[in-house]
C-alpha positions as a printed Julia matrix, in Angstrom:
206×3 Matrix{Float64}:
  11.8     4.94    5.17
   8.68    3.31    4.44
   5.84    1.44    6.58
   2.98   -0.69    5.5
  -0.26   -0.85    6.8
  -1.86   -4.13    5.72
  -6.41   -3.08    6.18
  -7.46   -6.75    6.21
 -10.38   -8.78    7.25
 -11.12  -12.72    6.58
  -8.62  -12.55    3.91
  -7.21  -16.45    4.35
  -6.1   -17.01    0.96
  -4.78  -13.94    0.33
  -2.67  -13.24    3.62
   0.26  -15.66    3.16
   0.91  -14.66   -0.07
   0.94  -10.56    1.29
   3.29  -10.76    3.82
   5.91  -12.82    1.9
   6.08  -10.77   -0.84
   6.64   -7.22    1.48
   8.22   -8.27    3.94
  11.13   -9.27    1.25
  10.46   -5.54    0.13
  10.34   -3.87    4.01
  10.93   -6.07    6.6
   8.78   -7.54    8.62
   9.12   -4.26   11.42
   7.83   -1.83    8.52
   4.63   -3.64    8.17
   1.75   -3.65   10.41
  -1.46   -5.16   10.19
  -4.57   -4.18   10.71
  -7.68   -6.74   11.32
 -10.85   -5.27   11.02
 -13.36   -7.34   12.93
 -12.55  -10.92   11.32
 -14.84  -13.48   11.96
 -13.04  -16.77    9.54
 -11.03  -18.74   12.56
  -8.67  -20.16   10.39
  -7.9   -16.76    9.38
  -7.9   -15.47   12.86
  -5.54  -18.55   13.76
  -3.24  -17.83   10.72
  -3.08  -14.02   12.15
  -2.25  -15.43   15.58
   0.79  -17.7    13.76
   2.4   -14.17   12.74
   1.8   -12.2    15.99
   5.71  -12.74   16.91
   7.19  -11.39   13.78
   4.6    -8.63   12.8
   2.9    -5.92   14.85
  -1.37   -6.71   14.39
  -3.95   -4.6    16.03
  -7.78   -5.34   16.57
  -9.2    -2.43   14.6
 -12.73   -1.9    15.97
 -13.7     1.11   14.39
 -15.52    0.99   10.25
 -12.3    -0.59    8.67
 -12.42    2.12    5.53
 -11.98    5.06    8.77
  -8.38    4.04    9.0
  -7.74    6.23    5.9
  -8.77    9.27    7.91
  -5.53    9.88   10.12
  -7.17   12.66   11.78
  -9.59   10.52   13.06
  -7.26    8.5    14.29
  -4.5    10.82   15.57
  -2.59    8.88   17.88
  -1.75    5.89   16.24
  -0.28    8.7    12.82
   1.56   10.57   15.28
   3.45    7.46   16.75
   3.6     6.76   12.61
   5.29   10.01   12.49
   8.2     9.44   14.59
   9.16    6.08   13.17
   9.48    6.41    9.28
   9.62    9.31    7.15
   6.54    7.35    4.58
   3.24    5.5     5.25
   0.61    3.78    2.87
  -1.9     1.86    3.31
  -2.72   -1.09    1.34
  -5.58   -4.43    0.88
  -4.38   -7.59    0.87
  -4.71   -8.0    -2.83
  -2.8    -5.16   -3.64
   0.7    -5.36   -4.05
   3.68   -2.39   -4.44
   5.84   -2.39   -6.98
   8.43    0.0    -7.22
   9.8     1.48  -10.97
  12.8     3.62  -11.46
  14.34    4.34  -15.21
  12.57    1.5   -16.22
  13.55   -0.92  -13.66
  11.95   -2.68  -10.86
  13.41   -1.45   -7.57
  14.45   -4.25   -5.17
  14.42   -4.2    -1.62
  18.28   -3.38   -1.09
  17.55   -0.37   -3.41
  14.14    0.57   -1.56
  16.13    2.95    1.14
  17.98    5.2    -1.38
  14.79    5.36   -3.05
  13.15    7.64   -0.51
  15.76    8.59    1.29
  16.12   12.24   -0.58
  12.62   12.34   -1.79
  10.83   15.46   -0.5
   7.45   14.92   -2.31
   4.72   14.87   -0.11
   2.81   12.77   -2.11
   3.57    9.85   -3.89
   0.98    8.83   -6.39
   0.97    5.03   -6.8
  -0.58    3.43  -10.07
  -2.98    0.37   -9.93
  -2.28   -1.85  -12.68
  -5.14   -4.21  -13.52
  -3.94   -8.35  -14.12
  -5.26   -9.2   -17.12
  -4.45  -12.86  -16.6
  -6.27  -14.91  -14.13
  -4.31  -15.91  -11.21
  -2.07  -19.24  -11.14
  -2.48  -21.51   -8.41
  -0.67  -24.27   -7.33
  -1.57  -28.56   -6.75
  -2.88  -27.29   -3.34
  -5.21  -24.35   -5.07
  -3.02  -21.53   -3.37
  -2.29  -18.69   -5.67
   0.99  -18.54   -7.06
   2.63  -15.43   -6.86
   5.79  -15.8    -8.44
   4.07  -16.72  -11.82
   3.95  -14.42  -14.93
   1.33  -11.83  -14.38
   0.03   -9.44  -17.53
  -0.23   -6.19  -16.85
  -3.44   -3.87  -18.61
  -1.02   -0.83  -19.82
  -3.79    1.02  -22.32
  -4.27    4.48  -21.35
  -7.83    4.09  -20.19
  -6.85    1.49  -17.9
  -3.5     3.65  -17.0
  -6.23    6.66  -16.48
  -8.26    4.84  -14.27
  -5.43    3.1   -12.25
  -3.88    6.78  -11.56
  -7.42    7.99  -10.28
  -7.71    5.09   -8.21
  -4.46    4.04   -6.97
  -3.14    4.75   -3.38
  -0.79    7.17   -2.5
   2.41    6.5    -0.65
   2.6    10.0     1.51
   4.6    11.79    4.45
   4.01   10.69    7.4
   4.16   14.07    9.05
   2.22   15.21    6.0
  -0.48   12.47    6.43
  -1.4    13.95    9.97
  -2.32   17.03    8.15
  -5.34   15.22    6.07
  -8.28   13.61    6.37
  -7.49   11.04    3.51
  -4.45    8.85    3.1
  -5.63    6.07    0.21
  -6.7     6.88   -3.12
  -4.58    9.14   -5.34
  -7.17   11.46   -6.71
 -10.2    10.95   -4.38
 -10.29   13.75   -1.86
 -10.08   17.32   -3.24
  -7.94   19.07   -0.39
  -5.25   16.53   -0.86
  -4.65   18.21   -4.41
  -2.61   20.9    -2.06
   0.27   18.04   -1.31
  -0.1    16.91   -4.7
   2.45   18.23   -7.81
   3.56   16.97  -10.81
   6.46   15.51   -9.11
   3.77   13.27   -7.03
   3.94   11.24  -10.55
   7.27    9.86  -11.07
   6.44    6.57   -9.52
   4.16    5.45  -12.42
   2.71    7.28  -15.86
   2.92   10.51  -17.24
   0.2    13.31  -14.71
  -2.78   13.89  -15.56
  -3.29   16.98  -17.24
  -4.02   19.23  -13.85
  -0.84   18.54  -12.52
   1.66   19.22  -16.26
């Protein structure tokens, strides 16, 4: 129903963390990653250590061109035929799924696309106002209470900004598959029902 791409480069503490949290939402076959031109070893080594459970590609071209499928036509069209929804995400951004005012678990995750029909589905950002825990070993700790910016200014800005979860068959129609509100013909896939996922729409979509 839904695949992942991880955009990622030199992102060492970061990548662990990532990929344990979605691939308990996904799987690890709905996620691939992208590196774009790391240079970090350790990184590169810890990419290596996942090659056997998680499909990674060298991406050579300007890592933000990946959010122009057009541009890169092939590799949306094989997207097309193997999940009905694609986003892509950075390695400190996490998804976190809401329905009647409860998170959605991974079980849940299937029925909760399987009869959508938007074509877009406008994601959220929520800002942590707390500053990361980490553990005795400095490693961020990702199961720890996290507090959430919920004002409507930060709301406002988080809908403008967040990415969008979209068709895949609709994605091969555009030239922009990230943030929500940041390419103008994208407004075409975009209704009010493109806002369930997170706050009320703003006022261009009521």
């Amino acid at each position: 129903m839904l695949k992942i791409i991880l955009k990622a480069k030199n992102e060492l503490e970061l990548i662990d963390s990532w990929i344990e949290y979605h691939k308990a939402l996904v799987g690890a076959h709905n996620i691939i990653i992208l590196d774009t031109g790391s240079t970090d070893q350790d990184y590169i080594r810890k990419l290596n250590s996942y090659k056997d459970e998680f499909l990674i590609l060298n991406y050579k071209k300007y890592y933000d061109f990946i959010h122009n499928p057009k541009a890169n036509k092939d590799f949306f069209e094989l997207l097309s035929q193997n999940c009905k929804y694609v986003t892509i995400l950075d390695a400190d951004e996490y998804l976190l799924f809401v329905q009647d005012g409860s998170i959605v678990k991974n079980e849940d995750l299937y029925d909760f696309f399987l009869n959508r029909k938007t074509e877009v589905l406008c994601g959220t950002w929520l800002n942590n106002c707390s500053y990361p825990a980490t553990n005795e070993l400095d490693e961020l700790n990702v199961r720890g209470s996290i507090i959430f910016s919920s004002s409507e200014n930060s709301i406002r800005s988080g809908t403008l900004n967040g990415k969008s979860i979209m068709l895949s068959k609709i994605a091969l129609k555009t030239y922009h598959l990230g943030h929500n509100l940041h390419h103008k013909p994208n407004f075409n896939h975009i209704t009010k029902d493109s806002f369930d996922v997170c706050c009320s729409p703003p006022s261009k979509f009521r």
